[in-house]
MDTraj code that builds the backbone (N, CA, C; nanometers):
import mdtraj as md
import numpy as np

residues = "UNK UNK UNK UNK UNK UNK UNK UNK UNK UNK UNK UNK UNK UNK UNK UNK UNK UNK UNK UNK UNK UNK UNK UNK UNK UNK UNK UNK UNK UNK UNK UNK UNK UNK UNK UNK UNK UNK UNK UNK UNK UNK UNK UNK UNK UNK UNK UNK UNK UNK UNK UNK UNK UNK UNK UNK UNK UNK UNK UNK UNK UNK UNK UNK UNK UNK UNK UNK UNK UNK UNK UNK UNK UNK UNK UNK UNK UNK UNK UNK UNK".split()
xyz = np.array([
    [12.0076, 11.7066, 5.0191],
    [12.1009, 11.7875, 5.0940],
    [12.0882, 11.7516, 5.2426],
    [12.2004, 11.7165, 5.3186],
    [12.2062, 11.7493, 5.4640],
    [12.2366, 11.8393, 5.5310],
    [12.2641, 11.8163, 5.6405],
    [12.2992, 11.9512, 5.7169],
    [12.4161, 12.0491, 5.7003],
    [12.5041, 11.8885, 5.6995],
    [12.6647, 11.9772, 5.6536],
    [12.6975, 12.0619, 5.5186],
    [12.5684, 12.0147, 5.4370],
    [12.5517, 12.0661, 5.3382],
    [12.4824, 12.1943, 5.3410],
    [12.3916, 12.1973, 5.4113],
    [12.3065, 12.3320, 5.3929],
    [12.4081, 12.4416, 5.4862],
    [12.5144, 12.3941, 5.6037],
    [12.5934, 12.4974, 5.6516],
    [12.6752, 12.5251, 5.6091],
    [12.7286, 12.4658, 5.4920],
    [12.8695, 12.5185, 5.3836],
    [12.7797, 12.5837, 5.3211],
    [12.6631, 12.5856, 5.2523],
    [12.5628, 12.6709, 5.1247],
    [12.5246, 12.8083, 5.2459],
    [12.5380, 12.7833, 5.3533],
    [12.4337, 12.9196, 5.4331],
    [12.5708, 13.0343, 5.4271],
    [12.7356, 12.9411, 5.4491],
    [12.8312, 13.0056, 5.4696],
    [12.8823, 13.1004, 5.3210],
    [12.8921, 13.0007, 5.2381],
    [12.8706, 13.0785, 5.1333],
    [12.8112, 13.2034, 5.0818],
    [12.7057, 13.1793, 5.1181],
    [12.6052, 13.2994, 5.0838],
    [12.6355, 13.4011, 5.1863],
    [12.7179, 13.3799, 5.2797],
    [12.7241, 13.4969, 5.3844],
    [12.5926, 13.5169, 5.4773],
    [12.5705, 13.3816, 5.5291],
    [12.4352, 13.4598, 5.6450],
    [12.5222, 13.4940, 5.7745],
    [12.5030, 13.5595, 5.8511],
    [12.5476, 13.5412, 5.9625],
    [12.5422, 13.4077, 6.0331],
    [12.6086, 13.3952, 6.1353],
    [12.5341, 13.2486, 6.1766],
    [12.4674, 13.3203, 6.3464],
    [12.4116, 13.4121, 6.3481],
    [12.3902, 13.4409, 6.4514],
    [12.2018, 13.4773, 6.3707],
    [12.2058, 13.4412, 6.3101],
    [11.9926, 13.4291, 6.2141],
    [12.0007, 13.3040, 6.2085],
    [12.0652, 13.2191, 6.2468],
    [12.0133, 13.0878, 6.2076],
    [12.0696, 12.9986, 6.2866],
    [11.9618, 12.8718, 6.3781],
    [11.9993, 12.7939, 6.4359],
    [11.9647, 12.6812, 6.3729],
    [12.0594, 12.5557, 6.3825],
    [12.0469, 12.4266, 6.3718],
    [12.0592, 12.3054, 6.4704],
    [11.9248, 12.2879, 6.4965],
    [11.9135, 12.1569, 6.6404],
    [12.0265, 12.2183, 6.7287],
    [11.9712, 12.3294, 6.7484],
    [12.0275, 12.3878, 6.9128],
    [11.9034, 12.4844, 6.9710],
    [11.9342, 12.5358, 7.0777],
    [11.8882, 12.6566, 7.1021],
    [11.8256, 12.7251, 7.0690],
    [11.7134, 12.8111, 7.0928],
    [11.6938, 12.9244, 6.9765],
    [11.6739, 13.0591, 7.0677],
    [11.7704, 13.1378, 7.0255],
    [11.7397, 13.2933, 7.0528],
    [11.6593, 13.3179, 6.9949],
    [11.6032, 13.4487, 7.0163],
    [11.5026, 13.5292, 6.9558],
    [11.5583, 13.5755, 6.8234],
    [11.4819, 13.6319, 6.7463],
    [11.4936, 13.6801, 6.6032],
    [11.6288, 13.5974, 6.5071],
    [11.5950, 13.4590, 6.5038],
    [11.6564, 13.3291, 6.4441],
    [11.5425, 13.2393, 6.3685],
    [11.6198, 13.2028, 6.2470],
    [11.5732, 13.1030, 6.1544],
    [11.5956, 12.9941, 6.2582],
    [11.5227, 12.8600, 6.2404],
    [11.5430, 12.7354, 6.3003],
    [11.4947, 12.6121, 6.2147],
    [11.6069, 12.5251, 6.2439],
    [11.5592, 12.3953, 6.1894],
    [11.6223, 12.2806, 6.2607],
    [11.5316, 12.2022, 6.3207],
    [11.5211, 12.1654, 6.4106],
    [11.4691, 12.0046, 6.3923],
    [11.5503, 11.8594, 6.4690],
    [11.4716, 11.7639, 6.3990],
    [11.4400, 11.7046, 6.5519],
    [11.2868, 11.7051, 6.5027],
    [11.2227, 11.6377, 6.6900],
    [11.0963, 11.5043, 6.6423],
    [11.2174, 11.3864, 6.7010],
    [11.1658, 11.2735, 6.6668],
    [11.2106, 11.2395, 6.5773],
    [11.0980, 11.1978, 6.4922],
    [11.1029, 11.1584, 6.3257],
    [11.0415, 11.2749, 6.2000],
    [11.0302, 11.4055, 6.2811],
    [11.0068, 11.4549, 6.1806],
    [11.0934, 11.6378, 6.2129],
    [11.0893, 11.6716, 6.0884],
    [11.2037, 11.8021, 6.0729],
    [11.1023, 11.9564, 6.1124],
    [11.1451, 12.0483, 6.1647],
    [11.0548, 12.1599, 6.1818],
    [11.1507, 12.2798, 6.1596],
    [11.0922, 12.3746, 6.0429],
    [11.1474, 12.4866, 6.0197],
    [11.0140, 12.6024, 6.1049],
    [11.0963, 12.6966, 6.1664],
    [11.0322, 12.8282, 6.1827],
    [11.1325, 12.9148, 6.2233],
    [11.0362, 13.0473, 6.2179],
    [11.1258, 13.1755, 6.2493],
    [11.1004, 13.2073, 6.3691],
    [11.1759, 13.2292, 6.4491],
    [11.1642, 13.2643, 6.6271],
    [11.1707, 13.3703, 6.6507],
    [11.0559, 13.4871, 6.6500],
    [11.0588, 13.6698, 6.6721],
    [11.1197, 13.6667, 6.7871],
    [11.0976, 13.8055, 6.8146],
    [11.1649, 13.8821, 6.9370],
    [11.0466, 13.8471, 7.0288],
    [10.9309, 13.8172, 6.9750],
    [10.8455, 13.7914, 7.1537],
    [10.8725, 13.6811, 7.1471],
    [10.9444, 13.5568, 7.1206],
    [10.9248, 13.4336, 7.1344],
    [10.8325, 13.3458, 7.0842],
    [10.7881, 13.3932, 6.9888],
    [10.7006, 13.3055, 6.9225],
    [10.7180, 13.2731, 6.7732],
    [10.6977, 13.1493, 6.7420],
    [10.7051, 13.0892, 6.6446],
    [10.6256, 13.0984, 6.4684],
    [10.6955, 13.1648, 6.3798],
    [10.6155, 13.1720, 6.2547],
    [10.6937, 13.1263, 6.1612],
    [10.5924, 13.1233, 6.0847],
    [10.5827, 13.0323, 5.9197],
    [10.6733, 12.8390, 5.9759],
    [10.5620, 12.8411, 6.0201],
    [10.6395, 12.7078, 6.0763],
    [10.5799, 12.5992, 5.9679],
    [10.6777, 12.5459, 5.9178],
    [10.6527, 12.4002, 5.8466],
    [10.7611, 12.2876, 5.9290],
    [10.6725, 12.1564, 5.8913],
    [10.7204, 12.0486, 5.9150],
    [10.7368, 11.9693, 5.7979],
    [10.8436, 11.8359, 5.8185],
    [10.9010, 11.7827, 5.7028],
    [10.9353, 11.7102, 5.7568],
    [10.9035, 11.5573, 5.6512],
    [10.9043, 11.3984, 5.6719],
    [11.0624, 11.4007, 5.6788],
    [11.1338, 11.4586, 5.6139],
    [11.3020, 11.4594, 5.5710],
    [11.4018, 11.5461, 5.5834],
    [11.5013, 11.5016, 5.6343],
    [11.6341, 11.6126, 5.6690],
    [11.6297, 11.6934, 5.4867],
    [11.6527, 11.6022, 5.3861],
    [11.6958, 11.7042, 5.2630],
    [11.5748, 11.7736, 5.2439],
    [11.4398, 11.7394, 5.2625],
    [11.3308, 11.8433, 5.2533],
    [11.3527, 11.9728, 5.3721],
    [11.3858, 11.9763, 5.4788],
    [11.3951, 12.0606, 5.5606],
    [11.5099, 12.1368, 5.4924],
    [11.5973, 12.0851, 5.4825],
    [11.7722, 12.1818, 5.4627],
    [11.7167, 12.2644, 5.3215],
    [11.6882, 12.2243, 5.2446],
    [11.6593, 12.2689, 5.1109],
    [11.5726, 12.3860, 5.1070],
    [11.4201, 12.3586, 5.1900],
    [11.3287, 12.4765, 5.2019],
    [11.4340, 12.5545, 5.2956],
    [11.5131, 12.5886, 5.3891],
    [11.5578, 12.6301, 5.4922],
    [11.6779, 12.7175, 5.3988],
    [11.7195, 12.6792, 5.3147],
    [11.7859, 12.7341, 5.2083],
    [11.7419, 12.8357, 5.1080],
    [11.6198, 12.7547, 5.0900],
    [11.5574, 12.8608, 4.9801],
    [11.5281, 12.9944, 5.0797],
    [11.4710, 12.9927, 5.1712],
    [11.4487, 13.0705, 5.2571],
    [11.5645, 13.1756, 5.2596],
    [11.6447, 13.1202, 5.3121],
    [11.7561, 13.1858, 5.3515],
    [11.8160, 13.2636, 5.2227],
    [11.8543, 13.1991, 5.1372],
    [11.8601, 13.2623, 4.9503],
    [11.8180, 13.4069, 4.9356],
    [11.6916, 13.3907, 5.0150],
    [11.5934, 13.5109, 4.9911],
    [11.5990, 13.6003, 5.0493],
    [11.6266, 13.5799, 5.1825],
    [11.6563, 13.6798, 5.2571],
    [11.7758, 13.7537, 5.3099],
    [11.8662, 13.6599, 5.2175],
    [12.0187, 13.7703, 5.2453],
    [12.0271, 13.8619, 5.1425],
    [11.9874, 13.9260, 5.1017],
    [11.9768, 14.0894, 5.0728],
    [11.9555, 14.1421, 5.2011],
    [11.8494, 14.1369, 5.3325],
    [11.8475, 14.1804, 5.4315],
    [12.0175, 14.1807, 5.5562],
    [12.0486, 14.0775, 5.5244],
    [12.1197, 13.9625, 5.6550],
    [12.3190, 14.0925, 5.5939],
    [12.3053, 14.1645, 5.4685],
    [12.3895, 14.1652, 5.4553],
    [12.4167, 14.3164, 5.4664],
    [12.2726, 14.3686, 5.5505],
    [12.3375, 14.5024, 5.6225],
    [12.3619, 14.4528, 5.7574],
    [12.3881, 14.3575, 5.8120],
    [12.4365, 14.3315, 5.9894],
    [12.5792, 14.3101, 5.9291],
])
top = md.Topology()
chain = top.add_chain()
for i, resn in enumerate(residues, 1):
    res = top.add_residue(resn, chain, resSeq=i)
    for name in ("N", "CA", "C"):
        top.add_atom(name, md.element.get_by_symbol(name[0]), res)
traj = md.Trajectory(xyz[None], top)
């Protein structure tokens, strides 16, 4: 999976797109996935600015995919905003 792929699957599912950034920016209380260099970095960006459950990944379809599953999981939450 790529990117364009994992943002038609995030749209689908109804995330907001205001929980989730892709190689941009990151506000506070946002999913991120992010590719710096040669390698891919997922984390969640709280409200103090700091970074959790951070994994890294050799590959765009390894990143989009975990970043998915993730996301899968947590729209039961995403779908009271």
């Amino acid at each position: 999976m790529k990117i364009e792929e994992l943002q038609k699957n995030l749209a689908e599912l109804k995330i907001p797109k205001r929980r989730y950034v892709i190689n941009d920016s990151s506000p506070a209380d946002t999913h991120v996935l992010q590719q710096n260099y040669n390698i891919w970095e997922y984390f969640y960006f709280d409200e103090r600015g700091e970074k959790n459950d951070y994994k890294i990944f050799k590959t765009e379809e390894e990143a989009c995919e975990y970043m998915l599953k993730i996301m899968n999981k947590l729209k039961k939450y995403y779908y009271k905003f």
